[in-house]
C-alpha positions as a Python dict, from the first residue, in 0.01 Angstrom:
ca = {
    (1, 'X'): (0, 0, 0),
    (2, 'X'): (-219, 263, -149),
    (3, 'X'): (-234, 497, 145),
    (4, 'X'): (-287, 883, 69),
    (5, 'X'): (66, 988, 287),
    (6, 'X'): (-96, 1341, 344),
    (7, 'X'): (-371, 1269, 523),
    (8, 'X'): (-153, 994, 764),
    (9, 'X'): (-94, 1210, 1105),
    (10, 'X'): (-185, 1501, 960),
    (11, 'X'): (-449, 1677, 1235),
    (12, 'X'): (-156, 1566, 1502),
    (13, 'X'): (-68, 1915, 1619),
    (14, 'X'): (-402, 2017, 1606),
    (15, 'X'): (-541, 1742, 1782),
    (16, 'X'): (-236, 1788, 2059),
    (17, 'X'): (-300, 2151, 2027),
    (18, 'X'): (-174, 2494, 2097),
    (19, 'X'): (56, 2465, 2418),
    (20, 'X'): (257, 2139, 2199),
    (21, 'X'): (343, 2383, 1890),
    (22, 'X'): (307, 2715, 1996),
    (23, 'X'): (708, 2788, 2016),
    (24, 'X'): (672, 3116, 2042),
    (25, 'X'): (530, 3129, 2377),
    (26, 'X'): (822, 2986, 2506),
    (27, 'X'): (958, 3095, 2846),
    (28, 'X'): (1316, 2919, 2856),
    (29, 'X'): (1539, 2900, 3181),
    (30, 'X'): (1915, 3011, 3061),
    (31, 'X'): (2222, 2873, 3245),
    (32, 'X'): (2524, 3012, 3310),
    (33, 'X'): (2792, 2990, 3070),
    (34, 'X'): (3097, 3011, 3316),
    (35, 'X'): (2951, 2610, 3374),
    (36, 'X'): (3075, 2504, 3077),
    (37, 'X'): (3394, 2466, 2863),
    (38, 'X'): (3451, 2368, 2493),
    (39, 'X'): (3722, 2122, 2424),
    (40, 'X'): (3702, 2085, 2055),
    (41, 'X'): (3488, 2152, 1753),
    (42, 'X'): (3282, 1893, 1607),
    (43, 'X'): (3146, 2039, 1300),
    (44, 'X'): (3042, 2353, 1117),
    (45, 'X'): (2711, 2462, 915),
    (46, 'X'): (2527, 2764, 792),
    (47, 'X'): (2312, 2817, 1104),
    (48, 'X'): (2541, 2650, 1387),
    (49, 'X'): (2883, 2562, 1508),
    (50, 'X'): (2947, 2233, 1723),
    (51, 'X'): (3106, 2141, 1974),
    (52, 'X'): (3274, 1863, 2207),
    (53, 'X'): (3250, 2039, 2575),
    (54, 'X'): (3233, 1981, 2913),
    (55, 'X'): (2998, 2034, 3213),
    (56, 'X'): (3219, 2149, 3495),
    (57, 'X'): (2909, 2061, 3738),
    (58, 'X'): (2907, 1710, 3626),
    (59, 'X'): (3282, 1633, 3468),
    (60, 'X'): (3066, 1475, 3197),
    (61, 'X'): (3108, 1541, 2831),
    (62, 'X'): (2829, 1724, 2620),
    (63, 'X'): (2755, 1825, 2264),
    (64, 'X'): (2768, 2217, 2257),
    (65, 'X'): (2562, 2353, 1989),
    (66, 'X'): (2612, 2765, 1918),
    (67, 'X'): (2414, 2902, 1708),
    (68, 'X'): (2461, 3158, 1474),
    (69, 'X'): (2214, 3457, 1484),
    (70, 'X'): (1912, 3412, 1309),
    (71, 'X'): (1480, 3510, 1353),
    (72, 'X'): (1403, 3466, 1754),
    (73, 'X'): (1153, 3257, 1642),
    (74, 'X'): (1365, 2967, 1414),
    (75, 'X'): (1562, 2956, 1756),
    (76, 'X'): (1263, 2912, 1949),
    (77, 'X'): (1133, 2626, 1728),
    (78, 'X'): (1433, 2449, 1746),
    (79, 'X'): (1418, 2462, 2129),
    (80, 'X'): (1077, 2349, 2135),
    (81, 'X'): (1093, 2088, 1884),
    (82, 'X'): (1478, 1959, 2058),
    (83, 'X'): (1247, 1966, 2410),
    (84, 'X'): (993, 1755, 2226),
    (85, 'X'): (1172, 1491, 1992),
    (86, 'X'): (1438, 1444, 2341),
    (87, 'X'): (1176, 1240, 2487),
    (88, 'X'): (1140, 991, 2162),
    (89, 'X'): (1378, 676, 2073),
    (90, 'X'): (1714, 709, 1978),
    (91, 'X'): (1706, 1086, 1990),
    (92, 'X'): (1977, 1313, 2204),
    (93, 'X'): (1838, 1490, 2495),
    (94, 'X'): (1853, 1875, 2541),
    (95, 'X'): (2019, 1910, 2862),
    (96, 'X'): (2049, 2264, 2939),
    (97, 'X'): (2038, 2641, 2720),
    (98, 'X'): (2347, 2893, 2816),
    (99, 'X'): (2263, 3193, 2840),
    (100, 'X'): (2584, 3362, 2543),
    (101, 'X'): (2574, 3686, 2588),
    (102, 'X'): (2839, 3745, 2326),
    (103, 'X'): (2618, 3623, 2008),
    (104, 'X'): (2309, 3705, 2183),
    (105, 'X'): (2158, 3380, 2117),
    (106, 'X'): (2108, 3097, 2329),
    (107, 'X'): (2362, 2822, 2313),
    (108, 'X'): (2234, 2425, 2280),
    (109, 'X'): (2363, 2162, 2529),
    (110, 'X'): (2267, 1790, 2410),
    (111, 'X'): (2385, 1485, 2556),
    (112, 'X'): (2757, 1329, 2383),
    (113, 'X'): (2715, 1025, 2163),
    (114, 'X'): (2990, 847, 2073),
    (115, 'X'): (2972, 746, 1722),
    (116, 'X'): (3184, 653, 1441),
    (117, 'X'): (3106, 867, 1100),
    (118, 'X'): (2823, 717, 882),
    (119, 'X'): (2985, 785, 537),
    (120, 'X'): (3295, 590, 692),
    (121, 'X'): (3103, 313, 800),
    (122, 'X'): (2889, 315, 445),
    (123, 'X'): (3170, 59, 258),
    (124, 'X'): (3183, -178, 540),
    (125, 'X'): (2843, -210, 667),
    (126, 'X'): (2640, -499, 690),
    (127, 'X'): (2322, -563, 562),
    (128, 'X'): (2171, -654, 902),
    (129, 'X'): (2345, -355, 1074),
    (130, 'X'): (2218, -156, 784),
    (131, 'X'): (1864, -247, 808),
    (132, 'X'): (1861, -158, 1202),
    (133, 'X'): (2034, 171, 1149),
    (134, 'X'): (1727, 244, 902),
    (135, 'X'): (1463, 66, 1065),
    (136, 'X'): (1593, 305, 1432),
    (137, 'X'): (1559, 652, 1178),
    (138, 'X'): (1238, 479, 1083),
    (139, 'X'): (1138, 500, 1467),
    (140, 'X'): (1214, 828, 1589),
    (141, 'X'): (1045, 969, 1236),
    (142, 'X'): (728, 734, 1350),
    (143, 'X'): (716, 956, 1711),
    (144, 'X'): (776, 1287, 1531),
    (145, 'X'): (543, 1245, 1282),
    (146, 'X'): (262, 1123, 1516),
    (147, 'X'): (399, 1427, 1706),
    (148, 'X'): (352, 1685, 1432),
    (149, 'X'): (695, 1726, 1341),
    (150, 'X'): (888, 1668, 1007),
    (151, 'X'): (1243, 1657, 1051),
    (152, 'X'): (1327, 1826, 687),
    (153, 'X'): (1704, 1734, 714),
    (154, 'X'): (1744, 1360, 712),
    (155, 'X'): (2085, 1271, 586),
    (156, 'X'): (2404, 1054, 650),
    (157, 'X'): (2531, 1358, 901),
    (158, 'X'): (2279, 1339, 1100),
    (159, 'X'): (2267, 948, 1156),
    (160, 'X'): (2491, 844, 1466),
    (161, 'X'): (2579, 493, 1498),
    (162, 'X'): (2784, 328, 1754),
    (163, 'X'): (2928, 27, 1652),
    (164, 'X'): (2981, -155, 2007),
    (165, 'X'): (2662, -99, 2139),
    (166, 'X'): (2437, -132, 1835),
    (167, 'X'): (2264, 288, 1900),
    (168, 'X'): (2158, 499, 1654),
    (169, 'X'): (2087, 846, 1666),
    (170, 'X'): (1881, 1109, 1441),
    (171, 'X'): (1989, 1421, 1525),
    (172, 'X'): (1980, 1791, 1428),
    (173, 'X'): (1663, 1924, 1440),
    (174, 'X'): (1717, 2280, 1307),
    (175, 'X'): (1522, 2263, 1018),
    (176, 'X'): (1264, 2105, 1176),
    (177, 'X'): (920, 2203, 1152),
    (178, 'X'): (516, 2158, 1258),
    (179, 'X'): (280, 2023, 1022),
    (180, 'X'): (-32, 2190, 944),
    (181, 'X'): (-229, 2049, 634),
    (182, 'X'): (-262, 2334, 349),
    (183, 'X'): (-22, 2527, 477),
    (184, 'X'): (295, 2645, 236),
    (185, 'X'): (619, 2600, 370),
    (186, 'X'): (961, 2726, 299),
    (187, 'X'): (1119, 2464, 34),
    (188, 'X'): (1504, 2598, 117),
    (189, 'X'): (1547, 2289, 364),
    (190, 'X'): (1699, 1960, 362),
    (191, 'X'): (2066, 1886, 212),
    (192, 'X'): (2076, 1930, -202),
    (193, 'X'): (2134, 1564, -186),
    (194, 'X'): (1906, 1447, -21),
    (195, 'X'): (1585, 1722, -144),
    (196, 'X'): (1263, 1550, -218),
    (197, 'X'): (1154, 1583, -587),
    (198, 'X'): (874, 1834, -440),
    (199, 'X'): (1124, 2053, -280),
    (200, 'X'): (1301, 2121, -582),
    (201, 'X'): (1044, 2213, -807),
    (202, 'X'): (964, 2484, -550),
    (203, 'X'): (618, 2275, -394),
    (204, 'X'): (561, 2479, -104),
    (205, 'X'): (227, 2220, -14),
    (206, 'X'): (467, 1939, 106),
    (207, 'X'): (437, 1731, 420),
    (208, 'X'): (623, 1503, 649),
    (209, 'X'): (692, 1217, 306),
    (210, 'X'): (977, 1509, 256),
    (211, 'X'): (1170, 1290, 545),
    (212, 'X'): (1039, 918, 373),
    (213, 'X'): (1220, 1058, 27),
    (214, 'X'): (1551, 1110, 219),
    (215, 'X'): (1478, 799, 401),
    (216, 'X'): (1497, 618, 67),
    (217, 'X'): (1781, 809, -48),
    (218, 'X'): (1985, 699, 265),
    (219, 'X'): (1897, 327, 145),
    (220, 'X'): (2014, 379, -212),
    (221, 'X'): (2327, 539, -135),
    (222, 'X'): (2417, 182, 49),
    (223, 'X'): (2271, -53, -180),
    (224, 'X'): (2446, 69, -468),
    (225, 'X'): (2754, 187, -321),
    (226, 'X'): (2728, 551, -455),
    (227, 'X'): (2661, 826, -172),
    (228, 'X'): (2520, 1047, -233),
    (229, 'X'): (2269, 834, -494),
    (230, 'X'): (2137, 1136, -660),
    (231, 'X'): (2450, 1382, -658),
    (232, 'X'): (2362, 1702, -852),
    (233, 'X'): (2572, 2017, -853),
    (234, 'X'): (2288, 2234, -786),
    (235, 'X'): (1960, 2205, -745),
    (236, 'X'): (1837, 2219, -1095),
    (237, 'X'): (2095, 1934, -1165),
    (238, 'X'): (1970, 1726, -866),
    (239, 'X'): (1647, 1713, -1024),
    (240, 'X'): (1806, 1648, -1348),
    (241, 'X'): (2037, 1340, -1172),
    (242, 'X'): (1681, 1234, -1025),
    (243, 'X'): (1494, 1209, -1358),
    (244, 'X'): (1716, 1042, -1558),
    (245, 'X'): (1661, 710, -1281),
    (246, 'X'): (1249, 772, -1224),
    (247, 'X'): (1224, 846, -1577),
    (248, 'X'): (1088, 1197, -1781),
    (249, 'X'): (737, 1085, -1830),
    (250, 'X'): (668, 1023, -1455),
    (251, 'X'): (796, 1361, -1386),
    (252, 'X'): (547, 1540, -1668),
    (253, 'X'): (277, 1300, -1554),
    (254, 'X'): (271, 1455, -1168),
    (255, 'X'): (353, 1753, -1209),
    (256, 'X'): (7, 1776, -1475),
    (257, 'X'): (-173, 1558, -1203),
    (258, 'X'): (-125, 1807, -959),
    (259, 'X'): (-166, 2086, -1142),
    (260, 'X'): (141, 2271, -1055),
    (261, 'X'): (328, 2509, -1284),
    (262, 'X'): (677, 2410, -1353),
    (263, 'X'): (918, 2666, -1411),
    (264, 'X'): (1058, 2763, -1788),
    (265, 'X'): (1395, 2705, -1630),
    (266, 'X'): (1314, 2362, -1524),
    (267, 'X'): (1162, 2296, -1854),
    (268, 'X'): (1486, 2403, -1999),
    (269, 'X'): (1689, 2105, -1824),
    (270, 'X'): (1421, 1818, -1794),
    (271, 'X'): (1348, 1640, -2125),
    (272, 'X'): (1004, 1577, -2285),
    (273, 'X'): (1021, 1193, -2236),
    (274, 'X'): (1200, 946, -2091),
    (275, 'X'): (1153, 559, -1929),
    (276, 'X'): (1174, 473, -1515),
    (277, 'X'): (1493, 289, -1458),
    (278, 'X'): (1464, -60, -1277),
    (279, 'X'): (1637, -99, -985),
    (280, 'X'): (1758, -418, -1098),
    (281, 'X'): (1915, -226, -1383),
    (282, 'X'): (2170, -41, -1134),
    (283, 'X'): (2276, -375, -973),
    (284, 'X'): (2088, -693, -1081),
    (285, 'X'): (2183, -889, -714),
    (286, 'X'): (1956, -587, -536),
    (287, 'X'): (1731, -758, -268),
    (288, 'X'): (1369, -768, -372),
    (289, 'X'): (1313, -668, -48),
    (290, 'X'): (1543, -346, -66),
    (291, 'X'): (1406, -314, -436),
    (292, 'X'): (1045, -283, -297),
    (293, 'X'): (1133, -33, -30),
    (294, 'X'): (1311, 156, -298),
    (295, 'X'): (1015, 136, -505),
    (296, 'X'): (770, 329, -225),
    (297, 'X'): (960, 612, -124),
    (298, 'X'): (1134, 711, -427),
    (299, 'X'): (855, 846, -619),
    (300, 'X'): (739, 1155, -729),
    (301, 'X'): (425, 1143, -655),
    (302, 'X'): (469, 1231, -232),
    (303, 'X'): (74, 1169, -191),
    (304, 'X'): (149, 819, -292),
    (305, 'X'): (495, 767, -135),
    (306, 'X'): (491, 547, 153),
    (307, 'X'): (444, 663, 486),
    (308, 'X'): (639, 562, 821),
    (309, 'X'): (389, 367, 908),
    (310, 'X'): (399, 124, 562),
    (311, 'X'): (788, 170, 600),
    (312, 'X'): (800, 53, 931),
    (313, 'X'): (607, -262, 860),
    (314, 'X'): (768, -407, 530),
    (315, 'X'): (914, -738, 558),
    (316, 'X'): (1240, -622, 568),
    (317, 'X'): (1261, -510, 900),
    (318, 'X'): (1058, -845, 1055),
    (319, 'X'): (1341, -952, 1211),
    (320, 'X'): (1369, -644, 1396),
    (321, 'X'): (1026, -489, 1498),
    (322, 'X'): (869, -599, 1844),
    (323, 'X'): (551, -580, 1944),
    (324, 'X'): (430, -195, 2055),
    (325, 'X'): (631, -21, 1809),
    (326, 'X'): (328, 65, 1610),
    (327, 'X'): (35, 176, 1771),
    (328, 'X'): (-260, -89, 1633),
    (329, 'X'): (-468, 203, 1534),
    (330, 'X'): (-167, 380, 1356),
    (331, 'X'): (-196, 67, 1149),
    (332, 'X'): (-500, 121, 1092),
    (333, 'X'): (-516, 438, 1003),
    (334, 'X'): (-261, 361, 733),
    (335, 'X'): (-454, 5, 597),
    (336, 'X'): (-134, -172, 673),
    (337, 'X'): (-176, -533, 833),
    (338, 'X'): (167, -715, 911),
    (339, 'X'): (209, -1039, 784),
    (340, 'X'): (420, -1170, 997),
    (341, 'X'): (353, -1212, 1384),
    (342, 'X'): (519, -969, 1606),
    (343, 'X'): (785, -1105, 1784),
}
């Protein structure tokens, strides 16, 4: 699989053009807020607060989200990308907006998703359960990628999972943003944890394999039993934790193919040299399946890090893909042919 990632979806939002990405344009219908109550908080983050509530139209539960006040135009793009991904596989729909006139901001109302957390369900977790949870992220990144969207925060928070009835959901979609070839974006996104190598070298020319390197981290973290994989107290150390299992000389080696101008500081912490640790090293009963996977999205080199496409079809997940979840001509585009029949 020798695809060039970049160039994989990348004219979607200008082929769907202006009306799909154009968030600021939006003209949003606010509902009342006396409709709905909060029974107890879900979780807190820098930009939002959440919330178990309740639609007194309805007497059905809902996820409140209540955001903190930021740029008119970050809410906006949430909104529009929320309105957007709602529509996709194992997503959460955006019900309604509430109108809070006491932050000033407009409030988020997603449908409730029972779930159990995914870092609790990490030890226990089978390998078949584990491969659907991955191969359903897979699918909803397939949709928003097509779609023009990279998620930028793929981690264990935001993957739902309900036990009983097999459903996964990606979630969170606050950091989201549209992809427009050679254009630089902001590289303060996506959990420390779970940062692509090009993130933390400060690569503002990055694109939607950001969301296949988290992808891959989500994978480690289970295989080996360590979440999060790469753990680094701060960003400089993250990159640090992520060298010292890709190796030193692969790091020098792209960062002089691209051309890009690492930092003295980085310089400072990453050594001159150093060899690409097997995976087989780490645990030497890894699946060479799982190794393979492993292999293609945890590289440095995001040009040449799989794409959801490739992703989608490795063997690993034949027991699970059916026929029409990849468009023939999305294959295509990405040189992939599957080897084994659709089911």
């Amino acid at each position: 699989m020798t695809t060039n990632n970049s160039t994989l979806f990348s004219q979607a939002n200008l082929e769907l053009g202006k009306e799909h990405w154009d968030y600021n344009s939006l003209n949003s219908t606010l509902v009342n807020i006396e409709h709905f109550e909060l029974l107890q908080m879900l979780g807190k983050g820098r930009y939002a607060s959440v919330f178990l509530g309740n639609d007194l139209r309805n007497n059905k539960e809902i996820c409140v989200k209540v955001l903190k006040p930021v740029k008119r135009s970050k809410i906006k793009r949430e909104i529009k990308i929320s309105m957007i991904v709602g529509e996709f596989p194992n997503t959460v729909k955006l019900l309604d907006l509430i109108d809070n006139k006491v932050l000033g901001t407009p409030t988020l109302v997603f449908e409730y998703f029972p779930h159990i957390s995914f870092l609790e369900l990490l030890p226990t977790v089978t390998t078949e359960d584990m491969c659907l949870i991955i191969y359903r992220v897979l699918q909803t990144l397939y949709h928003a990628h097509r779609s023009g969207v990279m998620h930028r925060d793929i981690k264990p928070h935001n993957v739902l999972y309900d036990p009983k009835s097999k459903k996964v959901k990606l979630i969170d979609w606050g950091l989201s943003e549209f992809y427009f070839p050679e254009t630089a974006y902001n590289c303060n996104v996506a959990s420390r944890f779970f940062k692509a190598p090009e993130l933390l070298i400060g690569c503002t020319h990055y694109n939607y394999s950001v969301d296949m390197w988290a992808v891959g981290c989500l994978i480690a973290g289970w295989v080996f039993s360590k979440e999060p994989f790469f753990a680094g107290k701060n960003n400089l150390d993250q990159l640090s934790q992520i060298v010292k299992i890709l190796g030193a000389d692969k790091f020098w080696k792209w960062t002089k193919s691209m051309k890009f101008q690492v930092r003295k500081k980085i310089m400072k912490v990453i050594p001159k040299s150093g060899k690409t640790k097997h995976w087989k090293d780490i645990n030497d009963e890894i699946d060479p399946q799982i190794s393979e996977l492993l292999d293609g999205l945890l590289i440095y080199d995001f040009h040449k890090r799989w794409n959801v496409v490739q992703t989608m079809a490795h063997p690993w997940f034949d027991d699970i893909r059916l026929e029409g979840d990849i468009d023939p001509k999305d294959l295509k585009k990405a040189k992939v042919n599957l080897e084994k029949e659709e089911k």
